[in-house]
C-alpha positions as CSV (number, residue, x, y, z in Angstrom):
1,X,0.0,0.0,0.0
2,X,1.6,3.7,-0.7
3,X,0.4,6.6,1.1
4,X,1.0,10.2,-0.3
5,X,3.6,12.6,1.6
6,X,3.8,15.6,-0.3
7,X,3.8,16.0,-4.5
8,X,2.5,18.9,-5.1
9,X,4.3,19.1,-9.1
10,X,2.6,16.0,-10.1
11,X,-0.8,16.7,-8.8
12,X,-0.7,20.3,-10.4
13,X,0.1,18.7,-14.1
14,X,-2.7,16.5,-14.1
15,X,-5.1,19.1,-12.1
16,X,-4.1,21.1,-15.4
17,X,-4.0,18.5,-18.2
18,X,-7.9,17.3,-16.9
19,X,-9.1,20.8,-17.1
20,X,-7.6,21.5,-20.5
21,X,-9.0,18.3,-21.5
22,X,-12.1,18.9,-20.0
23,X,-12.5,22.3,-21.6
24,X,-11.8,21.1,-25.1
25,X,-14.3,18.6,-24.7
26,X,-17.2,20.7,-23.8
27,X,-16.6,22.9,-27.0
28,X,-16.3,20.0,-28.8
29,X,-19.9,18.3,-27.2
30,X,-22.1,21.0,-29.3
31,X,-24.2,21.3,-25.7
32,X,-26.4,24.7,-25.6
33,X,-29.0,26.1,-23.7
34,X,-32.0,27.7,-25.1
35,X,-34.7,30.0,-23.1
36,X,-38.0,29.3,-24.7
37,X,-40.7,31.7,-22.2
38,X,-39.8,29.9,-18.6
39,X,-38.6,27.2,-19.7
40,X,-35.0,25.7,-20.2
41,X,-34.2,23.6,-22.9
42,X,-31.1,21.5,-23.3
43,X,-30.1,20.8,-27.0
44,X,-28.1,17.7,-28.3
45,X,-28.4,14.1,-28.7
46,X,-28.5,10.8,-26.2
47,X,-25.6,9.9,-28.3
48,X,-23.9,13.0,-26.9
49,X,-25.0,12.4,-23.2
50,X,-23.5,8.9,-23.5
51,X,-20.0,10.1,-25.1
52,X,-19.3,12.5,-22.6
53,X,-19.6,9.8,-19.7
54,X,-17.4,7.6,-21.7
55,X,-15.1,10.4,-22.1
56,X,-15.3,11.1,-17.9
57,X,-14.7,7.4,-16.9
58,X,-11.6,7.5,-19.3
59,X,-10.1,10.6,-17.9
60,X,-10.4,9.9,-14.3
61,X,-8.8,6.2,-15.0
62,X,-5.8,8.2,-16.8
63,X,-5.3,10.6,-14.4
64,X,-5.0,8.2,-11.4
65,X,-2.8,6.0,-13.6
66,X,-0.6,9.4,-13.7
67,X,-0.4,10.1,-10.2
68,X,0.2,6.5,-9.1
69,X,3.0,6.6,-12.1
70,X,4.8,9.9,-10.4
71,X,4.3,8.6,-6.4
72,X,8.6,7.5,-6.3
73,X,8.9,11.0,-7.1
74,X,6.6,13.2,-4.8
75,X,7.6,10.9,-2.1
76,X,5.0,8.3,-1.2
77,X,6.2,5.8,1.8
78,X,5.4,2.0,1.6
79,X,2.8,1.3,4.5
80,X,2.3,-2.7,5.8
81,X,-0.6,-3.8,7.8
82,X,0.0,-4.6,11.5
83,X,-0.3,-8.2,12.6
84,X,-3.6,-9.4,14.2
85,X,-3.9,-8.7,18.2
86,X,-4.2,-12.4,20.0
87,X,-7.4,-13.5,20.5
88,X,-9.3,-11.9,23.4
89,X,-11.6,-13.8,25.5
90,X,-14.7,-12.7,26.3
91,X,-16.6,-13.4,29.8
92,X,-20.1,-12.6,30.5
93,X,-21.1,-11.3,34.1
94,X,-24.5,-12.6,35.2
95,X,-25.6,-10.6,38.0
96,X,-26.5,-12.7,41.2
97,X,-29.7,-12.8,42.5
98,X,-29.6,-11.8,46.4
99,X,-31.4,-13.6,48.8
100,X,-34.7,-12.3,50.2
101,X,-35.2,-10.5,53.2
102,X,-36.8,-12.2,55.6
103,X,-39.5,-9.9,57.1
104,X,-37.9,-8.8,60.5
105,X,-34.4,-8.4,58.3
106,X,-36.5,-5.9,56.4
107,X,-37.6,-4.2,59.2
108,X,-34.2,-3.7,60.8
109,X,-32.8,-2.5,57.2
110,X,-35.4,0.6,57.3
111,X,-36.0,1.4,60.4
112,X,-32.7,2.3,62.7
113,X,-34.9,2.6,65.5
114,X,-36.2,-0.8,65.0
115,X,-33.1,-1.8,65.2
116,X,-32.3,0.1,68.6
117,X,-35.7,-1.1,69.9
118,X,-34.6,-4.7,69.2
119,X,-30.7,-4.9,70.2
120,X,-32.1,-2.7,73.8
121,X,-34.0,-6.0,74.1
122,X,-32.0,-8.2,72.8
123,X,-28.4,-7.1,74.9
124,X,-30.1,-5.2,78.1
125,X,-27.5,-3.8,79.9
126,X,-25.7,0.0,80.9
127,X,-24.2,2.5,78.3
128,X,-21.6,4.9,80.4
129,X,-19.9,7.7,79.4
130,X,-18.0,10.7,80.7
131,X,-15.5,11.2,83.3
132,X,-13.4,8.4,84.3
133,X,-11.1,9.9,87.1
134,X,-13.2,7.6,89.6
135,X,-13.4,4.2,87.3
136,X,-17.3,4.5,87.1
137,X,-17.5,4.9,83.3
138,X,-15.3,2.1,83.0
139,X,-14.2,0.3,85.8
140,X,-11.9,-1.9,84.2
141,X,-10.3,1.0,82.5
142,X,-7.8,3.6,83.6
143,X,-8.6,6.1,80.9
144,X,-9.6,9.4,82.0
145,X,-12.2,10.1,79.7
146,X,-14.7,7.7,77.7
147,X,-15.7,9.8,74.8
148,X,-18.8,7.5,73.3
149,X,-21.6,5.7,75.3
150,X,-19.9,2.1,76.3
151,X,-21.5,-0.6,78.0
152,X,-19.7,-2.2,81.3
153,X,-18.9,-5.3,80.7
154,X,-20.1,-6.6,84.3
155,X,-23.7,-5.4,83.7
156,X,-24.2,-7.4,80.5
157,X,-27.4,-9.1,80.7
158,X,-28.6,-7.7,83.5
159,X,-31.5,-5.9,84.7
160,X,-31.7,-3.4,87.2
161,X,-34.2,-1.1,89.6
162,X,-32.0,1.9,89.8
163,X,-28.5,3.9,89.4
164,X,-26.8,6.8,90.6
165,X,-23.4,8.0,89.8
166,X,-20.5,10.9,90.7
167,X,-17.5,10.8,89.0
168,X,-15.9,8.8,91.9
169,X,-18.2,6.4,92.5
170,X,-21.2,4.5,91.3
171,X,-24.5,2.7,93.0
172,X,-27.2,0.4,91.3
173,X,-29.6,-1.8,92.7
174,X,-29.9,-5.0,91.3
175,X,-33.0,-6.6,90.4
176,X,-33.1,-9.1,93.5
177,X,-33.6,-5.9,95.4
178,X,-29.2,-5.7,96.4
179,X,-27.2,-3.2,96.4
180,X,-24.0,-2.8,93.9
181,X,-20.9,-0.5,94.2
182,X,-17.9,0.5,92.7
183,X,-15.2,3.3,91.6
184,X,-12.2,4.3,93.7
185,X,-13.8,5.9,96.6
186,X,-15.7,3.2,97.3
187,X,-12.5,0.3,96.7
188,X,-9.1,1.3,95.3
189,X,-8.7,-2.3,94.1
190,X,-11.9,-3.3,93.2
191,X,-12.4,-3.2,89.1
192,X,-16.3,-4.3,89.0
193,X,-19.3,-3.7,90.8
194,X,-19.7,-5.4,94.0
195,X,-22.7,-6.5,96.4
196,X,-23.0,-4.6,99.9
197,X,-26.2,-4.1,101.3
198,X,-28.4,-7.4,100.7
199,X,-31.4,-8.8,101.7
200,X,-33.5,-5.3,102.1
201,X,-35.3,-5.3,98.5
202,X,-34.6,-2.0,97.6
203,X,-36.4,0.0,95.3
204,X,-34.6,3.8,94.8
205,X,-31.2,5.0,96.1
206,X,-30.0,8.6,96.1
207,X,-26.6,9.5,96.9
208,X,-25.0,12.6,98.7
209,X,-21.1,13.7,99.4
210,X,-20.1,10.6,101.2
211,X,-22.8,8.5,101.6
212,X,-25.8,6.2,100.0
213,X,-29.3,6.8,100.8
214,X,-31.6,3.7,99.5
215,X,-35.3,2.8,100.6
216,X,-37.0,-0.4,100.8
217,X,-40.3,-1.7,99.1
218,X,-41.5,-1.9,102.5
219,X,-40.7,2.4,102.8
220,X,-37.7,1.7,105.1
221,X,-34.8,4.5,104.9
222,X,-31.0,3.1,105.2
223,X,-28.1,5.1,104.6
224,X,-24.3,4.0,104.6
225,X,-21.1,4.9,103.6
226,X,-20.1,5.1,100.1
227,X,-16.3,3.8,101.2
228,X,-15.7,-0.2,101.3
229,X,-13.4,0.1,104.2
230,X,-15.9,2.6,106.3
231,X,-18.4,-0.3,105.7
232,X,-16.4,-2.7,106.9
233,X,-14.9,-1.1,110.3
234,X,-18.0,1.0,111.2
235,X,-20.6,-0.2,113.5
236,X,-22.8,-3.0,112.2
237,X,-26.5,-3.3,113.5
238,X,-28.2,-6.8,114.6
239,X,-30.5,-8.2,112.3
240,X,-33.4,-10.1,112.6
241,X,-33.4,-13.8,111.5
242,X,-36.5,-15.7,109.3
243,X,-35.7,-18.3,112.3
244,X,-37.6,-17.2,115.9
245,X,-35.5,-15.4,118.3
246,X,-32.4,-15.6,116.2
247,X,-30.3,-12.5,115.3
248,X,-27.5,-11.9,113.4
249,X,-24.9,-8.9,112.7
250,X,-24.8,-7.1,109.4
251,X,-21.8,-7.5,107.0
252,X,-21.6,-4.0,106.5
253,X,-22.1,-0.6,108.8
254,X,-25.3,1.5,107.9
255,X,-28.3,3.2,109.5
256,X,-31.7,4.0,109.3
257,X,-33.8,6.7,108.8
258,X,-37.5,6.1,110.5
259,X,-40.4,8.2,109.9
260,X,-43.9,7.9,111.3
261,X,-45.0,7.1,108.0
262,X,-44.0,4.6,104.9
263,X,-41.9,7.1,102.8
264,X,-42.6,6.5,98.9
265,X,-39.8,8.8,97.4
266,X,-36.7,10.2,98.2
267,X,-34.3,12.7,96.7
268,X,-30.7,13.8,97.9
269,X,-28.8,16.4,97.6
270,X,-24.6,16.9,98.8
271,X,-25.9,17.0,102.1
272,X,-29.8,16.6,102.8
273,X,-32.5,14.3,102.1
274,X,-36.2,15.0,101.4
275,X,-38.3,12.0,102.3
276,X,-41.8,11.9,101.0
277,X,-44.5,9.6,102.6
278,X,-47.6,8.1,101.1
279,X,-49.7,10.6,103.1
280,X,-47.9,13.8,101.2
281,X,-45.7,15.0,104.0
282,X,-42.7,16.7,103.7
283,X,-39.3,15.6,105.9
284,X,-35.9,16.5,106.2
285,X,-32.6,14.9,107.5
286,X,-29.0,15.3,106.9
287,X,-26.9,13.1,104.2
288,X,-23.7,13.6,104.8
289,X,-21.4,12.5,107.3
290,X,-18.6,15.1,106.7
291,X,-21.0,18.3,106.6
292,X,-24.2,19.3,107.8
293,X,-26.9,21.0,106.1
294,X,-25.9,25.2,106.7
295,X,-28.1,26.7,103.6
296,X,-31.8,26.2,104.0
297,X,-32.0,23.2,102.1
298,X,-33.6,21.5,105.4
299,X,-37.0,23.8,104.8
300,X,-36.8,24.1,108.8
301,X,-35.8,28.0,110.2
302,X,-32.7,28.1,112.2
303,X,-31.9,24.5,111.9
304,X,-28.1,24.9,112.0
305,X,-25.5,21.9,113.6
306,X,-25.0,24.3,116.7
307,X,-29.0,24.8,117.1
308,X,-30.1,21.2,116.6
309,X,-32.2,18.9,118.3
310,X,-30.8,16.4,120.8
311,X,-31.0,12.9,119.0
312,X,-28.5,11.6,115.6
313,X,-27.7,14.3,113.5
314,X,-29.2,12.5,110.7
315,X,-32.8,12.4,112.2
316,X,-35.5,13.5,110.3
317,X,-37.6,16.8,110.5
318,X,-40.7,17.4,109.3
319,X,-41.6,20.8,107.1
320,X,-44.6,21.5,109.4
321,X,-44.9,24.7,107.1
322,X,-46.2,22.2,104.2
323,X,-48.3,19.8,106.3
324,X,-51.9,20.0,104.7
325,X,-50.5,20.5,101.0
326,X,-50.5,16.7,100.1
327,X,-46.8,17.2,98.1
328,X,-46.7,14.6,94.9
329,X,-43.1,15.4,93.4
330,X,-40.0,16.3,95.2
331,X,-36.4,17.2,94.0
332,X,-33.0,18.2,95.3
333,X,-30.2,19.9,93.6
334,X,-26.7,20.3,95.4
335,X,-27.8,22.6,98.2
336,X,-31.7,23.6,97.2
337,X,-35.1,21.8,97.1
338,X,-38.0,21.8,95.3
339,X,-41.8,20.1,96.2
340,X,-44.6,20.5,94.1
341,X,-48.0,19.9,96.0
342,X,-51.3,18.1,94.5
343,X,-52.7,21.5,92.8
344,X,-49.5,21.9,91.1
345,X,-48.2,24.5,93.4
346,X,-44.3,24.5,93.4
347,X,-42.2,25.4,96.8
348,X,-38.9,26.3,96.7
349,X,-36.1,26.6,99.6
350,X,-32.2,26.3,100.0
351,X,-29.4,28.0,98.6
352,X,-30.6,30.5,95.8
353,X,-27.3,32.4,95.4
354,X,-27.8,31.8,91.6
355,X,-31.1,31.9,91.0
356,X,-31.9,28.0,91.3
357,X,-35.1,28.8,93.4
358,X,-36.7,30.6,90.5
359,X,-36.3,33.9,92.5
360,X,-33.8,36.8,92.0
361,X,-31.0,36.3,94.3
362,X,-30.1,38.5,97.3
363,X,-27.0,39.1,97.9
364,X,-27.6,40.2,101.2
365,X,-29.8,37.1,102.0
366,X,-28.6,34.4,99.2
367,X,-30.4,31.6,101.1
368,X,-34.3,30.6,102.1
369,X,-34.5,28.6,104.7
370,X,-38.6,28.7,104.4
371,X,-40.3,26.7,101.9
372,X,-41.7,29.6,99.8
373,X,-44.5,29.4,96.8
374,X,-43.1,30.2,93.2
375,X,-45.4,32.4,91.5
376,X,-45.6,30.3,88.5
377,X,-48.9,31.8,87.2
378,X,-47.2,35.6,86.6
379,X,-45.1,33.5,83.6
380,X,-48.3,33.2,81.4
381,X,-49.7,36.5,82.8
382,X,-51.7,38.0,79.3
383,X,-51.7,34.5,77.8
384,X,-55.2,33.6,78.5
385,X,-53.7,30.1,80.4
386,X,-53.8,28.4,83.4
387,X,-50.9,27.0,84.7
388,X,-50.1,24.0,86.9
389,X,-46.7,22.1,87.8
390,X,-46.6,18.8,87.0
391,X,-43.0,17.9,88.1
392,X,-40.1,18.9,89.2
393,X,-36.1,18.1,88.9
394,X,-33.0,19.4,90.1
395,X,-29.5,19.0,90.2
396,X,-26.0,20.9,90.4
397,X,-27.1,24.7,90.9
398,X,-30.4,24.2,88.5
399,X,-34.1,23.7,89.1
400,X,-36.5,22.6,86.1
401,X,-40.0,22.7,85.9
402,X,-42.8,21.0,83.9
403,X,-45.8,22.8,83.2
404,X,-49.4,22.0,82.2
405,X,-51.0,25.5,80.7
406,X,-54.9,25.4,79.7
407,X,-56.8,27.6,77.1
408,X,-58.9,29.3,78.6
409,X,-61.3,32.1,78.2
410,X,-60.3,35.5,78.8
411,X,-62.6,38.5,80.5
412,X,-65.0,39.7,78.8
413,X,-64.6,36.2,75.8
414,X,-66.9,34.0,75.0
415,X,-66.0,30.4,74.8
416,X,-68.4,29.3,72.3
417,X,-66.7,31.6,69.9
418,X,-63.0,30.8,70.3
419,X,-61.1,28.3,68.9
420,X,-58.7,26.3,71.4
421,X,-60.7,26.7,74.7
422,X,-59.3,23.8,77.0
423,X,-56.4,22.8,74.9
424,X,-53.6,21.9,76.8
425,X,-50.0,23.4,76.1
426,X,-46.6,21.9,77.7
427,X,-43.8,24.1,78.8
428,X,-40.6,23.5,80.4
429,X,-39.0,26.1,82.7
430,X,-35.4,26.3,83.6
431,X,-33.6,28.8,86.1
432,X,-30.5,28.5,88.1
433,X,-26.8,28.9,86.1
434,X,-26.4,28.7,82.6
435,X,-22.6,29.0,82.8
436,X,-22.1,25.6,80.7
437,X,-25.6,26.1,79.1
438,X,-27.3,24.1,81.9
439,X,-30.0,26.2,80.8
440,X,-30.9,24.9,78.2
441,X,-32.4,28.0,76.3
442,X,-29.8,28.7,73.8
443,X,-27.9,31.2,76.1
444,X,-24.9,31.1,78.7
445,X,-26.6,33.3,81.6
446,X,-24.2,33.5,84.8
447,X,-26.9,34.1,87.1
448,X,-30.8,33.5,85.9
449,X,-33.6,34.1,89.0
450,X,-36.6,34.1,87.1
451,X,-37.3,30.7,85.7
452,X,-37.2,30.8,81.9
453,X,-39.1,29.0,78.9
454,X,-37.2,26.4,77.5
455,X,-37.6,26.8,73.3
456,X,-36.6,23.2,72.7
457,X,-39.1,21.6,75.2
458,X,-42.0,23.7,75.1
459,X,-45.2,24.3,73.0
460,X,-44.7,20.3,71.4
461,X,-47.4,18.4,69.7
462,X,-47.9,15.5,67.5
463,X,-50.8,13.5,66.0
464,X,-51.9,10.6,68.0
465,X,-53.4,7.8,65.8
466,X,-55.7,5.8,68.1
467,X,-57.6,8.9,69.0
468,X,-57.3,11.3,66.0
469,X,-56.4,14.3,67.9
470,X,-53.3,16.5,68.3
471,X,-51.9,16.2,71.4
472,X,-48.8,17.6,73.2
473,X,-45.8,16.3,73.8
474,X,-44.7,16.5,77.0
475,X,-41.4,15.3,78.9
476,X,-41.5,11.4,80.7
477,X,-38.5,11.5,82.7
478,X,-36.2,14.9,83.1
479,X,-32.5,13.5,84.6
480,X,-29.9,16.9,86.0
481,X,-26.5,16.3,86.6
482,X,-24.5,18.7,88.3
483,X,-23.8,20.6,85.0
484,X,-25.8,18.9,82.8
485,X,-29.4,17.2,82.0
486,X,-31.1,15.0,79.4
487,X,-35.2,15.2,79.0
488,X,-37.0,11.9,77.4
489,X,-39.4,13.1,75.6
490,X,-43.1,11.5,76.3
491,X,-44.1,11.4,72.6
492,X,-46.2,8.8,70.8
493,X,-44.0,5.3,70.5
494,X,-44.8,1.9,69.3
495,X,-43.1,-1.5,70.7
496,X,-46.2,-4.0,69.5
497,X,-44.5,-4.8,65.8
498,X,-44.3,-8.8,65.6
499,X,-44.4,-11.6,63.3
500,X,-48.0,-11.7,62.1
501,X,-47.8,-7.4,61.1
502,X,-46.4,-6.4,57.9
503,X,-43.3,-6.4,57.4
504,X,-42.9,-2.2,56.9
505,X,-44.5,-2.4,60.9
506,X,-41.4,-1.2,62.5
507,X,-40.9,-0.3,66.4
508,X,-39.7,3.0,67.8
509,X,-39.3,4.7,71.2
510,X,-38.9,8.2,72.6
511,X,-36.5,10.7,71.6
512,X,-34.0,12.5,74.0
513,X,-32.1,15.2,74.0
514,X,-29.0,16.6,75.9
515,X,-27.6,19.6,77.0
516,X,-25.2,21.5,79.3
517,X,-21.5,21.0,80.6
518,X,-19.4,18.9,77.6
519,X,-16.1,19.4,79.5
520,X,-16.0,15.4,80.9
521,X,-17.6,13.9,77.2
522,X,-20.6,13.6,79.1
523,X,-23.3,14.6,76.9
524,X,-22.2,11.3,74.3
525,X,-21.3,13.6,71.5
526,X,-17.6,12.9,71.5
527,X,-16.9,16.6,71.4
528,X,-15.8,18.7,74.5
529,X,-17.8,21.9,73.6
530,X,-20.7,22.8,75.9
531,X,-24.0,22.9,74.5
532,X,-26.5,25.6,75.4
533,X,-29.6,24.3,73.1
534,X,-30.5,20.3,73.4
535,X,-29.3,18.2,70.9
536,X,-30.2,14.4,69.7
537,X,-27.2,11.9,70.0
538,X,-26.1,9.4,67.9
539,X,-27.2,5.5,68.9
540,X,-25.8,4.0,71.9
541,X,-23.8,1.3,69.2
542,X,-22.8,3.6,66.7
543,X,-19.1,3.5,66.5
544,X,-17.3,6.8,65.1
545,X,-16.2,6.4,61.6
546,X,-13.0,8.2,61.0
547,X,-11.6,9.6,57.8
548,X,-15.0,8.9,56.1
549,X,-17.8,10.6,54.5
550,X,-20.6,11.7,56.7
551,X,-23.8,9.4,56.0
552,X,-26.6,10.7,54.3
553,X,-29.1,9.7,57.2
554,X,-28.7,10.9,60.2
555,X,-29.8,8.4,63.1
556,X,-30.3,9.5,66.5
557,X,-30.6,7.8,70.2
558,X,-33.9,6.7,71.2
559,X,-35.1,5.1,74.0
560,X,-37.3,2.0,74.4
561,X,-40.8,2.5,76.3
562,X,-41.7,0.1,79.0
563,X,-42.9,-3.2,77.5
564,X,-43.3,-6.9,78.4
565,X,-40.9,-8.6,76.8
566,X,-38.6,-12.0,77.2
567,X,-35.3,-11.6,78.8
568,X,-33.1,-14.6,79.5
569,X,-35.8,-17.2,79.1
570,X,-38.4,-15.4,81.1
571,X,-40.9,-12.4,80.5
572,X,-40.4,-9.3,82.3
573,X,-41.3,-5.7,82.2
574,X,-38.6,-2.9,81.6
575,X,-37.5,0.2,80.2
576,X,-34.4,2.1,79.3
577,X,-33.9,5.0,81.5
578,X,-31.5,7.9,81.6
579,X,-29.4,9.2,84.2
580,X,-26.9,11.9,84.5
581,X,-24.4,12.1,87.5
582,X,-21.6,14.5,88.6
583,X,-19.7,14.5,85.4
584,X,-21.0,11.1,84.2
585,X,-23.9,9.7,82.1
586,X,-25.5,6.6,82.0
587,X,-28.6,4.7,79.9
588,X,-29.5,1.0,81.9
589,X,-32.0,-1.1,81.7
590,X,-34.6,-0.9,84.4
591,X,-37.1,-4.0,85.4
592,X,-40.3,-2.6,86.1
593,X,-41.3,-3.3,89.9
């Protein structure tokens, strides 16, 4: 084969030679035109027409015949054909056909709250997180900090009533009713819970500075000390014996608390107790063994250590002051308390330095030693609402309050004529220090008296199926910390998905949101940044995935709702529940009693 590389003297003597050609043959062809009107008429023969395409066939052969004669000369190359590739195989891909999804598979593929729902049952157990100075995050761990929730290996499986935690030490009761301990001020060796107190069925423990407060299904009070050692060597009490006239001496040092009625709930502070009976009154005792209560937390005037009545310092008094009120809720923060009576009338006393009794502070006077009334109602004052407290929590230097505010009609209104009369609004109210956004209102206020609306928690409602109505949304359980606080939400839920409901019927529980001191990782977020508005968490068994993109959906913690379900071969009733400590968070799974 030749290819052309340049000739440009050949190709222009046969360009000219075919026009010369060409011209003498068109003089020679006798071809005319003729206009006749508007019409164009061609003259000559079909001989003619015949001899000229002769004529072209000819001089097209004879000029390539020319230019294939001259290509040696104008520098054609000689081209060969490359040699055939190999063979290449060819493999067809089939796609495989996945397996199908059997129907609870399904459900755990689209619903990540399903999924949390079913592993909470599944793997009951405690999620810890935050400061590890004291080994109660981790106990078998000696890092300072644990950044993500975890779960503690020792409570795998297990159910229990109740759990408190500082960042030096932890307490749980265990579902037989005993009490567990551990963290370095309770044993320096010990690197897993332990058994103390056993054999009392206990039901709720609060815990103060130095010392464990629990009571008893039958609405006994015992307190001992939070130390292993002080357990040990302290004095131990006889005990009564299921055999007649046959005592025997505790295993471990603690006391008791006796009122002249069963107490039903109790809530501690660093240094007092509130104990509230089944009748709706009101007592007082102190918690600590190290320091007595100095800053009207007790509700009593001029209870001091120096004017105190003869009998143990930890004796309880009773806040004659609220006798006839038939308290419901009670709360204590570090050195404040709050009680919230049957009408939904909140009373404050204790410290209020910062605010955290929902008054102003006084610098002059920056305790109450009286139990005074909050004037919730002046908060909704030109709102056309009624207001009534329906519970209460504290912790740290803070005081939150739950509120129930009904429509109602206004002077001079008439009812049958506006929209809304009797519908029910839920508000949370927060006061105290907002420092580390403990607040929880989207703002870092030093000192705040005045309790103020929380954004985040308040004015919530949903549509709720069964009954087609809107409905608000109000909070189940409110947990404070020293610095900060989680709120589970009380919103619609649904646990009753199972194998005879379609497959799209998925499970979900409440939602919960955080807020307030980050410093100790203890709002789950693996950040250290405080957080002034509540936020959602990522699931307790998410594990953080560095170096890669952020997913597209965005999953957050939820809680599972009481239900009866099957743990360990047997069918029980329980719940997850929240609770934040001094520094420290936890998420456990509570048997219902």
């Amino acid at each position: 084969m030749y290819a052309a590389r340049s000739g440009p003297r050949a190709v222009q003597d046969v360009c000219i030679a075919c026009r010369a050609s060409g011209v003498n043959a068109w003089k020679r062809s006798g071809t005319r035109y003729q206009s006749s009107g508007h019409q164009l008429q061609r003259a000559g023969s079909d001989s003619q027409k015949l001899w000229h395409c002769s004529f072209g066939v000819l001089l097209a052969a004879g000029a390539g015949a020319a230019l294939l004669y001259a290509s040696p000369r104008i520098g054609f190359r000689e081209l060969h054909a490359e040699a055939p590739s190999a063979a290449v195989e060819m493999t067809i891909e089939t796609t495989k056909k996945r397996k199908a999804l059997s129907k609870e598979q399904n459900r755990d593929s689209i619903s990540s709250q399903h999924l949390q729902v079913k592993k909470s049952w599944e793997n009951p157990g405690v999620y810890a997180w935050g400061s590890n100075s004291g080994r109660v995050a981790a106990p078998d761990s000696d890092e300072t900090f644990v950044k993500y929730p975890q779960r503690i290996p020792y409570f795998d499986g297990v159910l229990l009533r109740d759990v408190k935690l500082d960042r030096n030490f932890g307490a749980a009761i265990a579902e037989n009713g005993d009490l567990l301990q551990w963290g370095s001020d309770f044993s320096a060796e010990s690197r897993q819970p332990i058994p103390t107190l056993q054999g009392k069925n206990l039901t709720q423990i609060q815990i103060s500075r130095d010392r464990i407060v629990a009571l008893s299904s039958s609405g006994k009070v015992y307190t001992l000390p939070v130390s292993l050692p002080d357990q040990l060597s302290g004095p131990k009490p006889q005990e009564s014996s299921w055999i007649p006239f046959l005592s025997s001496t505790s295993p471990v040092s603690y006391r008791t608390i006796q009122t002249p009625e069963k107490v039903t709930s109790i809530a501690s502070g660093l240094d007092h107790v509130l104990l509230l009976t089944s009748s709706g009154r009101l007592f007082t005792a102190a918690s600590s063994s190290t320091e007595f209560p100095s800053k009207g937390q007790l509700g009593i005037p001029g209870l001091t250590w120096t004017h105190r009545p003869e009998g143990a310092y930890d004796q309880p008094h009773e806040i004659t002051t609220l006798r006839g009120f038939n308290i419901r809720h009670i709360a204590a923060g570090d050195y404040h308390s709050l009680a919230v009576d049957g009408e939904g009338r909140v009373f404050t006393f204790g410290d209020n330095s910062l605010g955290q009794l929902g008054f102003d502070p006084n610098a002059e006077s920056p305790y109450i030693d009286s139990p005074s009334l909050l004037p919730i109602t002046k908060l909704y004052a030109g709102t056309s609402q009624t207001p009534r407290v329906t519970s209460v929590a504290a912790g740290g230097v803070n005081s939150f309050f739950t509120v129930d505010a009904t429509r109602v009609a206004a002077p001079g209104e008439d009812p049958s004529g506006i929209r809304g009369i009797g519908r029910v609004t839920s508000d949370t109210w927060a006061c105290g220090q907002g420092t580390w956004g403990g607040l929880g209102n989207g703002r870092w206020t030093h000192v705040q008296g005045s309790p103020m609306r929380m954004k985040a928690l308040s004015g919530l409602f949903e549509y709720d199926e069964p009954t087609s109505t809107i409905i608000p949304i109000r909070l189940a359980h409110l947990s404070v910390g020293s610095t900060h606080a989680s709120a589970t939400m009380d919103n619609v839920t649904h646990v009753g998905a199972h194998s005879g409901s379609s497959e799209n019927d998925t499970n979900w529980g409440a939602d919960v949101m955080w807020w307030g001191g980050n410093e100790y990782y203890q709002l789950g977020t693996g950040k250290r940044n405080n957080v002034a508005q509540p936020l959602y968490i990522r699931p307790l068994d998410a594990v953080e995935k560095k170096g890669k993109e952020k997913e597209k959906e965005e999953h957050r913690f939820q809680i599972t709702p009481r239900g009866r379900v099957k743990v360990n071969g047997r069918w029980v009733e329980m719940e997850q529940r929240v609770e934040c400590g001094r520094f420290v968070s936890a998420v456990y799974s509570r048997v219902c009693t």
